[in-house]
Structure formats: C-alpha cells, structure tokens
GUZAKOL-868958 format. One record per residue: residue in one letter; z, y, x of N, C-alpha, C, O in turn. Coordinates in steps of 0.02 Angstrom, whole numbers, plus 50000, padded with zeros to 5 digits. Example, Ala and Ser with C-alpha at 12.3 -4.5 7.8 and 13.67 -1.06 7.14 Angstrom:
<nodes>
A503904971650660503904977550615503904983550660504234983450712S503544988850642503574994750684503945000250645504025005750670
</nodes>
This chain:
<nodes>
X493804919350279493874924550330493454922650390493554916950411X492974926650423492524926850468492954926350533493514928750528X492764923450597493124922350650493364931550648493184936250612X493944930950719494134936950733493714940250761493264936550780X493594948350780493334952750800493754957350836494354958550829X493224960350884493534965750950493274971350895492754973150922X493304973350863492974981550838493424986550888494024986050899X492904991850917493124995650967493755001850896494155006150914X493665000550856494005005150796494655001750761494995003650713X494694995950802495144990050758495834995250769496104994850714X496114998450798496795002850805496705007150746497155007250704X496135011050739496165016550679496205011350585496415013050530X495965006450605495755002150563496675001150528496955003250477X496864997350581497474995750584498125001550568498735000850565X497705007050559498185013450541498185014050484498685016050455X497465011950441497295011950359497655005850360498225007250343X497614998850374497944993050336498794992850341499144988850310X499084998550391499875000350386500015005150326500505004950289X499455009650323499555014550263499515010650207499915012250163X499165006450195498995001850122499815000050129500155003450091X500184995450170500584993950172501114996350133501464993550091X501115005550169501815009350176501525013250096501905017450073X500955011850062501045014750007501125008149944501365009049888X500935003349963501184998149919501834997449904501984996349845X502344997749953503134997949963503265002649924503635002049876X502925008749941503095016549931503055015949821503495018649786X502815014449808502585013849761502955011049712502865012349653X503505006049742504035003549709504555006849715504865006249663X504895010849761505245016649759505435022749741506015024649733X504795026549732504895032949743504815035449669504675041449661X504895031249613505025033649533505745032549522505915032049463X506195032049569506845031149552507085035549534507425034949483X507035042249567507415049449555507035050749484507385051849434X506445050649480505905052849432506115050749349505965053349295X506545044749367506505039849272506995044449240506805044949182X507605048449249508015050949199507125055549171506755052849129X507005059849192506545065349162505945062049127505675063949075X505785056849167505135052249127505525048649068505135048449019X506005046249056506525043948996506425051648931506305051448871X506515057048974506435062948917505915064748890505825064848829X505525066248930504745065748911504375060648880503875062148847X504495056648884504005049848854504515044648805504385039148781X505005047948803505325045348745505555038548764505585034948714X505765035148828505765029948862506875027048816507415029948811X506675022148803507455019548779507925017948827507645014348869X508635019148843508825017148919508855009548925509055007248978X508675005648876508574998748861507784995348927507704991348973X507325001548880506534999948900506445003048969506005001049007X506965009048988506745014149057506405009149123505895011349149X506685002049150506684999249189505954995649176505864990849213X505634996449148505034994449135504684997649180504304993549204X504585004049210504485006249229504275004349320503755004149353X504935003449332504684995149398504484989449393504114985749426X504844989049336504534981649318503964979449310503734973849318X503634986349284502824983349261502324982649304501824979149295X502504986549361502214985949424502374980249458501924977249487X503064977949461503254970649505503004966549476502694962749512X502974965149414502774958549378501894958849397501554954949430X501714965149363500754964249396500654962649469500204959149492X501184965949505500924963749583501004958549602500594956549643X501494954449585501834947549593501544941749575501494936649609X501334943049515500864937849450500294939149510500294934249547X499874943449529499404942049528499174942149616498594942949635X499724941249660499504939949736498984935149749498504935249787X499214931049710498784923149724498064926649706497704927449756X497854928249661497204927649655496834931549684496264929949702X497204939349696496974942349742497014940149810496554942049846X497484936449837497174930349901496574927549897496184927549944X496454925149844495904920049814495104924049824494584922149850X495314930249792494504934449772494524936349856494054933749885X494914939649893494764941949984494504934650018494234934950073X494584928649987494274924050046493554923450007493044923250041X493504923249931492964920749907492284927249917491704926749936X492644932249897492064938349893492134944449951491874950049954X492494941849986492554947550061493164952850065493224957850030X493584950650114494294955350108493934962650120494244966550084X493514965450148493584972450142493204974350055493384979050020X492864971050043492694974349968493274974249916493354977949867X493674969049941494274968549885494764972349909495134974749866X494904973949977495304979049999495014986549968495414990549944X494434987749970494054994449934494204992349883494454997349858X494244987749838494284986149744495114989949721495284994149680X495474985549775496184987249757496434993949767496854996749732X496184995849808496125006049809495835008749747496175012749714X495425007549732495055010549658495645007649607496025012349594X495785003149584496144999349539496875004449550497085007949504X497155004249606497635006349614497445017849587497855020949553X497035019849602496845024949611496875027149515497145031349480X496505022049509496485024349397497135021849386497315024549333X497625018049408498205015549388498655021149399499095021549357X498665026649455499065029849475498705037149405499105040249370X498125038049401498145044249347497985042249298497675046049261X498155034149273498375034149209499145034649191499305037249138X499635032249235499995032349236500585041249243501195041749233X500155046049260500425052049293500155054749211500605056749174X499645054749190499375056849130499675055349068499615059349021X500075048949062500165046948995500715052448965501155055648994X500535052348903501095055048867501595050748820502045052548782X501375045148836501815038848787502165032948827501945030548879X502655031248801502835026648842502285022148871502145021948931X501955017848818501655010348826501015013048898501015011148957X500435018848853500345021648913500495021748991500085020749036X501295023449000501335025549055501545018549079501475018149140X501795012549052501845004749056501055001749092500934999049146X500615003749035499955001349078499925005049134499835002049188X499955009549134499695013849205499995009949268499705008549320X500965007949242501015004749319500634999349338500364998449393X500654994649272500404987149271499674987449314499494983349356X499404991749297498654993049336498804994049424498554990649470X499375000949430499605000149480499704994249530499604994749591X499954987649491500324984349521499524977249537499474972649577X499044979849484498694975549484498244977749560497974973349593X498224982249573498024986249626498154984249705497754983249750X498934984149703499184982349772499094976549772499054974449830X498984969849708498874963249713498294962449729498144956549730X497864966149744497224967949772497334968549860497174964949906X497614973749856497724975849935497904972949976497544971050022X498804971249968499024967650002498684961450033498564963350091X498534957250029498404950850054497634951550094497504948750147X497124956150053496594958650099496804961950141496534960650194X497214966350144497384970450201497764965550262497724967250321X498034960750247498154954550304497624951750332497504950850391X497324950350286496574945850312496404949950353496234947850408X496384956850340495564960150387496264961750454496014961250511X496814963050455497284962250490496894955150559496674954950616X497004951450510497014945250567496224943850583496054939050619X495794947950557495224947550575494764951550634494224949850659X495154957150648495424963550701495834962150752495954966350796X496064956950752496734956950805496794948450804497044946850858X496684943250771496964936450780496564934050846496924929950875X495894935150886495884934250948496254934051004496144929851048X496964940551009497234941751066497844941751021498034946250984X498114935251034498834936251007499304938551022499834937150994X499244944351086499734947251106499644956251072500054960651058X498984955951070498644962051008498934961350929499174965350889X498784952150927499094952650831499764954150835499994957750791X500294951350898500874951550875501174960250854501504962350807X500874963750919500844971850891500614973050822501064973850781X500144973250806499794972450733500294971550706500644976450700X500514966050683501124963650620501404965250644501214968250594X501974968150694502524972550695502544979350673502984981550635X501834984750709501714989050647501544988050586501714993250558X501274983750538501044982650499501964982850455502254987050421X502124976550477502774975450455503224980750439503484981550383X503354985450503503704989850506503524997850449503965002050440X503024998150425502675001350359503164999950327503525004850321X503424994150297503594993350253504164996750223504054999450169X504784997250250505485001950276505405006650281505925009850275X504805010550292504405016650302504365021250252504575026950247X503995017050207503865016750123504165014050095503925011850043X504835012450112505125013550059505865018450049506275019250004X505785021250115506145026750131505885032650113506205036350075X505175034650142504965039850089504705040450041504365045350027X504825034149993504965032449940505495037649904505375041649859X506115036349939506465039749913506595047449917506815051449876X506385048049980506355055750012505885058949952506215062549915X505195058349935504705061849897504765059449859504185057649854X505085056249802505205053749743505725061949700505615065149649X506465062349774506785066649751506465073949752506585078749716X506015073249807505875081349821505075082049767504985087749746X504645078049749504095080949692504515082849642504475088449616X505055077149623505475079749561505605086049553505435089649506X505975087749608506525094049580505855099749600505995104949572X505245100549635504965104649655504245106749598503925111649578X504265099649590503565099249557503555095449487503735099049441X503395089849473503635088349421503655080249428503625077149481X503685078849392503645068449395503025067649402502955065049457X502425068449374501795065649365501575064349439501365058849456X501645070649489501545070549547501965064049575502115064849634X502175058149550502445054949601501905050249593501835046549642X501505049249545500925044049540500435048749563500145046149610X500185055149551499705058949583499495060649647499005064049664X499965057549682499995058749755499625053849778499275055249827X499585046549749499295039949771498435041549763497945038049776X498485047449738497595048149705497135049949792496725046349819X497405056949817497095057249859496975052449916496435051449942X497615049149932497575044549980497225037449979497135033550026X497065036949911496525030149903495865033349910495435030549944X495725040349875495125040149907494735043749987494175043550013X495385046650004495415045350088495195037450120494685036650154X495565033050108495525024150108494865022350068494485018650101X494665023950011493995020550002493345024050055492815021150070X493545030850077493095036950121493055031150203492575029850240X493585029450204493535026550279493405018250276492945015950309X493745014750243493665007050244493095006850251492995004050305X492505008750221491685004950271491655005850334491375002050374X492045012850352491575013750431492235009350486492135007050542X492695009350458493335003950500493244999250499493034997050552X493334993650435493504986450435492964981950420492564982350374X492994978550455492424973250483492304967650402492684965250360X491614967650412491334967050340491404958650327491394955750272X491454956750369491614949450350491134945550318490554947450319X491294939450285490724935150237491204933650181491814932750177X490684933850136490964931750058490724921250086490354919350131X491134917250039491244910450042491034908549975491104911849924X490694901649983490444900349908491024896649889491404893749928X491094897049810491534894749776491704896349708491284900449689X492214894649653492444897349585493074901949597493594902049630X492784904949556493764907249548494194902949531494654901249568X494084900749472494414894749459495024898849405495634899149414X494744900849363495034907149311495524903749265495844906849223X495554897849273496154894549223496764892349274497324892449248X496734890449343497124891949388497444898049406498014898049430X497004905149391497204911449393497724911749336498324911849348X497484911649283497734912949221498654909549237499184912649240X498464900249245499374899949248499884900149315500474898549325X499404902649351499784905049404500064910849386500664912249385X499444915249366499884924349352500414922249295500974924649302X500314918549249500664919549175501334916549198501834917549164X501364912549260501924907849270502664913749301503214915749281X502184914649362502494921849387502714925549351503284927449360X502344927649300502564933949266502774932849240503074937649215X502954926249210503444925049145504034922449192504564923349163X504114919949246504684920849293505054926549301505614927849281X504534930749341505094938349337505194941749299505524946849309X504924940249239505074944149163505814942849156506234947349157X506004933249145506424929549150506844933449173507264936449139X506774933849243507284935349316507714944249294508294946349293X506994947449278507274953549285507914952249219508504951749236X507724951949153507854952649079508604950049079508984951949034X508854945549132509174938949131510004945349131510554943449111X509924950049149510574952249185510874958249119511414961149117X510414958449079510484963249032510464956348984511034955248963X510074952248966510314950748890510644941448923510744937348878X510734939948976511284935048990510964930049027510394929049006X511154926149082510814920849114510804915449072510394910949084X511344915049005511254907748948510834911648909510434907748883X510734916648895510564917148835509734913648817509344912548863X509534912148734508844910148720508384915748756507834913248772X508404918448763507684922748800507794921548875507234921748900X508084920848905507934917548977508014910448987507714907849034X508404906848947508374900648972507314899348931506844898348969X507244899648874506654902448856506054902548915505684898248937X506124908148925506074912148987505704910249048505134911749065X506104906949073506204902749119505874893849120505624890849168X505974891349053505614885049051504864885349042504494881049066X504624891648999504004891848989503684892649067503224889049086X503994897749107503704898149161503724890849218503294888849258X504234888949206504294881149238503474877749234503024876249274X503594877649164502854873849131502094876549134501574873249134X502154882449135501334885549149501314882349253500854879749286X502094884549273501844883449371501674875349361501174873849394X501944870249326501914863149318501204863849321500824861849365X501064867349260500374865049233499644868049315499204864749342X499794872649321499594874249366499534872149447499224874549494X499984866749438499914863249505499654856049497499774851649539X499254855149435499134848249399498224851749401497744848249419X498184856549385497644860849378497254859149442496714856149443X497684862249509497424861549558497394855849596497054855249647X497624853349580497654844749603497054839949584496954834649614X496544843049517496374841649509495474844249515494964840949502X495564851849541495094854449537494604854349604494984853449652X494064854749622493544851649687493744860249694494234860749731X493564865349675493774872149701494554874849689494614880349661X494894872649700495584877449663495854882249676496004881949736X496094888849644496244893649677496734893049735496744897149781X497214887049731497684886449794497634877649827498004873149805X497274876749865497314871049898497904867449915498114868349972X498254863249874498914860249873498994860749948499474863549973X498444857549990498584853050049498894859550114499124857750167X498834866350096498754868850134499614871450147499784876150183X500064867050108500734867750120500864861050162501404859650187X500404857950165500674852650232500534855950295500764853850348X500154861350292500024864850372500694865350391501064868650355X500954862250450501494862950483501704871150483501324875350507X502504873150446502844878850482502644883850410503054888050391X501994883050376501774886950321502124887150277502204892950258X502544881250233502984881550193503804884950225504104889250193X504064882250287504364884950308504514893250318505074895750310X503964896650334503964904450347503914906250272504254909950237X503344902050257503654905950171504314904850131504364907550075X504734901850151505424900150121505874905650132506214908550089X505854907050207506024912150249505914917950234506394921750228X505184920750221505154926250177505364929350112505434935250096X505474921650065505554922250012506374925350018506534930649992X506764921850050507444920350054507714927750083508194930950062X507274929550137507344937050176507264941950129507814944350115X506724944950092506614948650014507304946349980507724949450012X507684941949928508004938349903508704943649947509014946949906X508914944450008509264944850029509254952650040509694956050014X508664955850085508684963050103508524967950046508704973750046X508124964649991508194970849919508724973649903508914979249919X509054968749861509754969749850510334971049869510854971349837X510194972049941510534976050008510234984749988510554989149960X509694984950007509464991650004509564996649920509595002749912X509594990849865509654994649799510354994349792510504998049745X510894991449818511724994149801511974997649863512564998949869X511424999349917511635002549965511545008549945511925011849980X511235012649905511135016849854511375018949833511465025049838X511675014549787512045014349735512665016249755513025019149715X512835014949809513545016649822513715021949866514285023949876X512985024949900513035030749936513005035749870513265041349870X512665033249818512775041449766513185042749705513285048149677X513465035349686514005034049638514735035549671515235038249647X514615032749733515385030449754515565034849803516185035149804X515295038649847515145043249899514795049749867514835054549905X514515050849815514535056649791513865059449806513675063849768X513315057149873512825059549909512115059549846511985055349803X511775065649862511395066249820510565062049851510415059049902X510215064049789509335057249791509415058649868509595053849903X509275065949903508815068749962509335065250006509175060750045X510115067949998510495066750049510375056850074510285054650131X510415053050016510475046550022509815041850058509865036050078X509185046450059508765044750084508795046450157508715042050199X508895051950172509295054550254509905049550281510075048150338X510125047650223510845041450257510155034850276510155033250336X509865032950253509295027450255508815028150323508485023450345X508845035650354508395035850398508455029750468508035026350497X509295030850477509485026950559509325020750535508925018150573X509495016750480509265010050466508465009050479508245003950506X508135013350462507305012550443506895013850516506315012250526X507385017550568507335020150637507295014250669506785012650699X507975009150666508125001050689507404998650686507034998150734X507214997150608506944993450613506104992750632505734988050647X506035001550621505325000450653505215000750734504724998850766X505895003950760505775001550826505964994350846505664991350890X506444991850812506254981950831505944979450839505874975650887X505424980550773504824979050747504114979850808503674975850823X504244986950831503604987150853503844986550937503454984950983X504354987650943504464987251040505004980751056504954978951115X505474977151020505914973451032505674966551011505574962051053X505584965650938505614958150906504864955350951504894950050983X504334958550951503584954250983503984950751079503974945251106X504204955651096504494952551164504924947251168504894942751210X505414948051115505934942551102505564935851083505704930351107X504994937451030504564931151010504424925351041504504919251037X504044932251092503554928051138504064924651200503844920151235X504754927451208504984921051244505454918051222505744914451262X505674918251160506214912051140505704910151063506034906651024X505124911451043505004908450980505034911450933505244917250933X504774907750866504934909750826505484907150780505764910550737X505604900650794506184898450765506924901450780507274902450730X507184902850837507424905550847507504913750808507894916250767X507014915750838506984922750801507424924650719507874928450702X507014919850689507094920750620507884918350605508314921650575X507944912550633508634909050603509224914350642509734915750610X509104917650722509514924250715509564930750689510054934450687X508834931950665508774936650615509274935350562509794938550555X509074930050521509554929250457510204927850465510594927750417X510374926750526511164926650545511354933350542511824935450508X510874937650589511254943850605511344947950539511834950850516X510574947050511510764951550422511204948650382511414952550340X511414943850380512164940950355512734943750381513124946150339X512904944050446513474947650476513234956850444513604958550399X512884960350456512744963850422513214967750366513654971950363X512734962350317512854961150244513664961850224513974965250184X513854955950280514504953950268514964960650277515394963250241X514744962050330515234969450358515154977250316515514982250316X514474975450280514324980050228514774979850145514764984350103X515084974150141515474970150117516214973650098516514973650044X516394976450160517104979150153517054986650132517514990550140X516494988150108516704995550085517174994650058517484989450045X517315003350040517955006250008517645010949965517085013349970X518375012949893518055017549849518195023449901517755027649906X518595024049929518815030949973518645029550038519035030250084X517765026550047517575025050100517145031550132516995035950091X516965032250193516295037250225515685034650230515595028550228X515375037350235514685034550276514715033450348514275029650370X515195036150397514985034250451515445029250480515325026350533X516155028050432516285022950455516215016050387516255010550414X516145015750327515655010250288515145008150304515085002150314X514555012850314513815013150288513565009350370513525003650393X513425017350398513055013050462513165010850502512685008550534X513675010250523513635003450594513544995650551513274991150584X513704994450497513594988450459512854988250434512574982850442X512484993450403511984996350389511504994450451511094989850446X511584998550513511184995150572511144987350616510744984750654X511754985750588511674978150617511254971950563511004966650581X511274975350484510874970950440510054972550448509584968650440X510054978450464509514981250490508914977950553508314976750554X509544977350606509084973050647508984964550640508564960850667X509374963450608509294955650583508534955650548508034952650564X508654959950498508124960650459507124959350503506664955250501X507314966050537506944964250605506724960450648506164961350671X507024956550663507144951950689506844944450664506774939050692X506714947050592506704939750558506074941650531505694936850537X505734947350498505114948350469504664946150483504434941250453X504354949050536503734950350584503614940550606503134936950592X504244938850642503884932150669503864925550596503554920250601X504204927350542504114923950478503334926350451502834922750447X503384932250436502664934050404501914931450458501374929250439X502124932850522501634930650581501374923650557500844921850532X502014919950575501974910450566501504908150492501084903650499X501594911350420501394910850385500774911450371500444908450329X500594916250416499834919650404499384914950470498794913150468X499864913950522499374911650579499294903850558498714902050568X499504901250545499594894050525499284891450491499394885450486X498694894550449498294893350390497444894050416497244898950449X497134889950400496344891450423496054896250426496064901150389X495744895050478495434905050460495164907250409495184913350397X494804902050361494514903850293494864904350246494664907550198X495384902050246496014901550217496514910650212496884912850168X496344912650260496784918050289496994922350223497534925250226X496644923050168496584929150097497354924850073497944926350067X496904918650065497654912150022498244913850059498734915450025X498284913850104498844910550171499234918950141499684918250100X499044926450162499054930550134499354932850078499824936850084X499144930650017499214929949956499784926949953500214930449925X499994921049972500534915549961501034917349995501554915249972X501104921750059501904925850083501914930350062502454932650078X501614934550027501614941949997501944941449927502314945349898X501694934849908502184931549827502904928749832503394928949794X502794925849897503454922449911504214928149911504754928049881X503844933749970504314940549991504324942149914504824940449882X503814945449881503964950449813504424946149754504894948449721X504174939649749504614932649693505404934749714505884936849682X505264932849794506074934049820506484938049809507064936349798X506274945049810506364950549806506674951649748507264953449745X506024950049664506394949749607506814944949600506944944549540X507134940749632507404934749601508114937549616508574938549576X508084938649693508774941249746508924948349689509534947649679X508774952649661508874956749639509184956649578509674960349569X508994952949534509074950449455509844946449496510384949449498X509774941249518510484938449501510994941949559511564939549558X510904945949597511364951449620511594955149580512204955549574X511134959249539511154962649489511804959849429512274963349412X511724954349409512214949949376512764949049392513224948149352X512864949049486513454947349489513754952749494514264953749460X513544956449528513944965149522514094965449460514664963349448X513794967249417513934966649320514674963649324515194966849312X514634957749342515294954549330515884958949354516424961149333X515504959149410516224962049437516334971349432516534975449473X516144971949377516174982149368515804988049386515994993849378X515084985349419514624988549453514374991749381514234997649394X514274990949329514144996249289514724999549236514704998749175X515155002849266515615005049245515655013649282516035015849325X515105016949242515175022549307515665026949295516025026849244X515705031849348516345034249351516905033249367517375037249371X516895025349379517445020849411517325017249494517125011849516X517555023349519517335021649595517615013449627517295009749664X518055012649608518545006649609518095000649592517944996349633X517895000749525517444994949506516754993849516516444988549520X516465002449520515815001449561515924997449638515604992449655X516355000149671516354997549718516404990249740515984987349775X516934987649716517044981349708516454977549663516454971349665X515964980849624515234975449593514794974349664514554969249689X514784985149694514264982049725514524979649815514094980549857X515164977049836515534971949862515364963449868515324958649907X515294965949786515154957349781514594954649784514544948749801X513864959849760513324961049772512994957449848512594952849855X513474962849913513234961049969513604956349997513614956850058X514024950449966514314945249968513804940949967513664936850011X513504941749915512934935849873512434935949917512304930549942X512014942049938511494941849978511634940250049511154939050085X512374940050079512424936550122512494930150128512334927550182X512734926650080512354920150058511904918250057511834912150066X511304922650043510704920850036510484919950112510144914950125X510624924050159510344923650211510624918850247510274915050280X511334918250245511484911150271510914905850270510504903650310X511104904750192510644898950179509784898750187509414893750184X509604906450200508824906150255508954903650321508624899050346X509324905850342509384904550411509624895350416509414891950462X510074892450360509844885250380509484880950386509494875750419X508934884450329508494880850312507794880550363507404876050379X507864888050381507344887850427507764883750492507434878950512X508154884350514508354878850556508104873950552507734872050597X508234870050496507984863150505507404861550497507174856350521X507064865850460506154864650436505634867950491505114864950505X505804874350523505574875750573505424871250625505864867250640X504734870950664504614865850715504774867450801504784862750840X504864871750817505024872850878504924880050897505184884850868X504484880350955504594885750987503944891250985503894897151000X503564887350964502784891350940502914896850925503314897750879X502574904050968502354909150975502194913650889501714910650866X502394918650844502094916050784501504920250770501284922150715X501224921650845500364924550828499704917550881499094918050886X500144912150911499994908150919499344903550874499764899350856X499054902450860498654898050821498724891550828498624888450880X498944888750763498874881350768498234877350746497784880450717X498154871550756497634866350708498354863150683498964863550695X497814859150636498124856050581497504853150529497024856350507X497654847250521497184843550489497364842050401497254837050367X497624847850384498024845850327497304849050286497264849050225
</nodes>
C-alpha cells in the first residue's frame, strides 16, 4: 500500500468503498425470504437449501487472505475493480441458473468476489484517509456502520423483490451496481503501486482449503452432530491443512502471510476482538428473527422494520458517538465496554417470552446490544488495520475481515446447536422456540463476556485506534 493521500474526491471515493461494504453484508442476507421459492424452482432438498449461504460464506471466508495478499501485491484498486467483475458474473450466474449446483456456483463466485473487495476496499480506505487520523476515524465509522445497513436491507428487499418480482432479482440487482462501481473506481480511488513478490499459491491453496474445510465443519456440525465422523473429520483435516500452512509460511522468503506480523503490538488482539464480536452479534441478529416471526407472528417486511431502531443505534454511534469516545478514553476501553454492554444486551434479550411483544422483549434489550456492538467495532477493526505496515495494509485487511466472517460462522453453527438442544426447531411450539432461541442469546453472551476479557488483558493501553504505530516486528 502506497503512503496515504489527500485526493480532493477521497469523500465520494469513500461513498463507493461504504457501498462495497453495505453490499457485501447485503449479500448474505437478503436470500433469506427468497430460499422457500428457490427450494421450488431448482429442486433444492431442505437438507441442501442452506447451501445457499453457505456457499457464499465459505468462498468469502476461505479466500480473504489471499485477496489481502493479491491488493498489496498487484494494487488494491485493480483488485477492488477485479472483485466487482467477479462478483458481477457471480450474481447472473447465480440469478440465471436453473439447477441447483448451478445456482451453488453462482454464490461461490459471489463469495469469491467480496473476497476480492473487502480487504481492497480497506486498503484504498486507509490510503484516502490514514494521513489525518481524525479523517480515518470518520472513514471507519462510516465504513463500519454500512455494515448493519446491509444487512437490514438485506432483509427489507429480499422480502419485497420476492413477493413483487421474483427471486432471481435478488442476485440481479448486484449487476447494475458493480458496474456503476467498476464506471467510477478509476476516476475515485487512488491508483497506488503494485509490490514485487509471489503469490505464493501453495500458501493460498491451504489457507483457503483450511478455512473452508473449517466452516464446512462449523456450519454441517449442527445438523449431522458436533461427535459425529464428518465433523470431528471435519475439523481435524482443517486443523492440518492451517498446521501445514503455517509451516509453509515459516518457511517461505515471500509468504502469503508474514508470521511476524502478529507480533505487531494490539494486531492479534483487535483481531480476537473481532473474531469474538461476529461470534457474538450474528447469532444475536439470526434468532432475533427468528423469534420476531416464529414466536411473535411478524412477517419478512414487518421484521425488518422491527430491525430499523437497532440499525438507527448503530450507525449513529458509529459515525457521531464511538470516534469521540475513542479519541478520549481509547481504544481499550472502548471495546472491552462495548463487549460488556452487548452482553448486558444479549443477556436482557435473554428473557423473552412465548407471550412476549416487541416493545417490551425486543427493543429496549435490542438497543442496548446494539450500542455495545458499536461501541466495540469501529475502534477493534481501526486497531487492526492501523497497526500493520503500510505495505502490509491488503494483509492486515484480509486478516480482520477473516477473523469477523470465521467468527461469525463459528458463533452461528454452535448457537445454532445449542438452541437445537433446547427446542428451537420445533416449530409451532412457541414455548420451545422460545426457550432454544433464549438459550441461543445466553451463549452469545458468553461469548462477549469472554471478548471483553480477553481484550482486557491483551490490549495495550490507551492508543487512539486510527493512531499509527511502529513496530519492528
């Protein structure tokens, strides 16, 4: 990544790298309403239907790292333009297919797409704004705040192409807006320098295969058993490709991930934090759902309208509250009360009832996990990204964008499990839905606990998290 830049366009710039954002999110959402009818049409098994996210999480996930890798080696705006195209044939292969496997590749391409985007779209982020760190901290608070954005009208236009238009339109919609985004990225984002180096394609290979055979693992684990041979399976193979892959790079003069660059003070830390935050707020947002339309009765449109005041919190935290709070108590602070407050949250989200409301269940518990959430994003994702060399910035990128999405599937799959246990798929049974997904936001308040201790103790002080450090690691 090329030092930072004043581009007199860096705000409009910064409006395309929030949109990349709020449609990457968007993208994991908004086929939810869509899968009963795509199940009819494409002959989808209710076994195989979930493939359908899946194939997109696992491609985007598997493959952050390398798309970190190609934005430092061959220039974040060309790979930011790559992952628009990629994403662009992924979305009308996917809207086109008439077969299942078809419409499987189409996401996987999808997903290979945003593993494109994402992490270039940080780089050229911090390449626009990491001069005036009182400019980046705005930056990543809008940037951040996309995210909640998309994945709210996620749900909003997921329900309304459905019932208006048809399913295909929920991947067809991504068409125009990439090539809006490939129309503008030359004349916005600053062209940067490509870096000599390898890919280092056998590092690619067991990094993606490790990942992906992780959240394959993760997802599969809740439907055919956390003992059973295909996840314990599962799970060791992927152990052994990440083994092998950190033996790879240890050993390689170019490697796609520079071991050393987890000794950068605070880098491993914010990524724990992220990981742990995803891990915790998914599985908040997918049984918060669940229980506004199983258990409460509220339909796709209505439940996305219950989602608005949460998504309101957090992008105004995000962009007018958490950067002020930062900059005078830190970022350590920040985060470890973030993950406190989305725990209390969580916790209070906790006591639903089957003969509960929305306005006294949902949101006042709903808005307090909300601003935790807030609270904790922006100066975790900041610390992670600022903390890493500037040439580094694609990697640094790449490596919290895996951490959040890993988290994300991991927090989800064994939430997913524990609700199971406790009657969350028993529909029709408001009683036991309720009480699965109870226990659900039990677990993920655990999770955040245990972010919030950890960043306690691993966190270094009081550093600013658009601050720049050195580090000789």
């Amino acid at each position: 990544m090329s030092a930072p830049t004043r581009s007199p366009r860096r705000w409009w710039a910064l409006a395309l790298i929030a949109l990349a954002q709020f449609m990457v999110i968007m993208d994991t959402s908004i086929i939810g309403v869509a899968l009963p009818r795509m199940q009819a049409d494409l002959g989808f098994s209710q076994e195989n239907l979930s493939w359908v996210f899946n194939a997109y999480v696992i491609a985007f996930g598997g493959l952050l790292l390398l798309g970190g890798r190609l934005s430092d080696l061959l220039g974040a705006r060309r790979m930011f333009a790559a992952g628009w195209l990629v994403l662009l044939a992924g979305s009308a292969v996917a809207g086109a297919a008439g077969t299942a496997w078809v419409e499987l590749a189409g996401r996987a391409l999808q997903g290979a797409g945003s593993a494109l985007i994402a992490p270039s779209a940080l780089t050229l982020l911090m390449m626009l704004f990491g001069a005036t760190p009182k400019e980046l901290g705005k930056a990543l608070a809008l940037y951040g705040a996309a995210a909640p954005a998309g994945g709210t009208a996620g749900v909003f236009l997921g329900g309304v192409i459905t019932e208006y238009l048809s399913w295909p339109w929920v991947f067809y919609l991504n068409i125009p807006i990439a090539v809006l985004a490939l129309t503008l990225t030359p004349a916005l984002m600053p062209a940067g320098s490509a870096q000599r180096g390898s890919t280092d394609l056998l590092g690619a290979f067991l990094a993606t295969g490790g990942l992906a055979v992780a959240v394959y693992a993760i997802v599969r684990a809740p439907e055919t058993g956390w003992g059973s041979a295909e996840t314990v399976i599962g799970l060791v193979a992927a152990v052994a490709l990440l083994a092998a892959f950190v033996v790879v790079q240890a050993k390689r003069r170019t490697p796609l991930v520079r071991l050393g660059i987890f000794r950068t003070p605070d880098l491993g830390a914010a990524n724990i934090a992220q990981l742990l935050l995803g891990a915790a707020w998914i599985p908040m947002w997918f049984f918060l759902n669940l229980y506004l339309q199983q258990v409460l009765g509220l339909g796709a449109f209505a439940s996305g309208a219950a989602l608005l005041p949460m998504t309101t919190v957090i992008m105004l935290l995000m962009i007018v509250i958490a950067p002020r709070l930062a900059a005078r108590f830190g970022v350590k602070t920040m985060i470890v009360s973030g993950l406190v407050v989305l725990a209390l949250g969580l916790g209070w989200l906790a006591l639903v009832r089957p003969d509960g409301s929305y306005a006294a269940d949902v949101l006042p518990a709903s808005l307090v996990a909300a601003a935790g959430m807030a609270l904790a994003f922006v100066p975790s994702l900041g610390t992670a990204i600022s903390a890493a060399r500037p040439e580094e910035g694609g990697l640094a990128s790449g490596i919290v964008n895996t951490s959040y999405q890993i988290g994300s599937a991991l927090g989800l799959a064994a939430m997913t499990a524990l609700a199971t246990s406790r009657g969350v798929d028993r529909i029709g049974d408001p009683a036991a839905l309720t009480s699965g997904v109870s226990a659900a936001f039990v677990g993920a308040a655990g999770i955040a606990i245990a972010g919030a201790l950890i960043a306690g103790i691993s966190l270094r002080g009081k550093r600013s998290a658009t601050e720049p450090q050195t580090t000789n690691a």
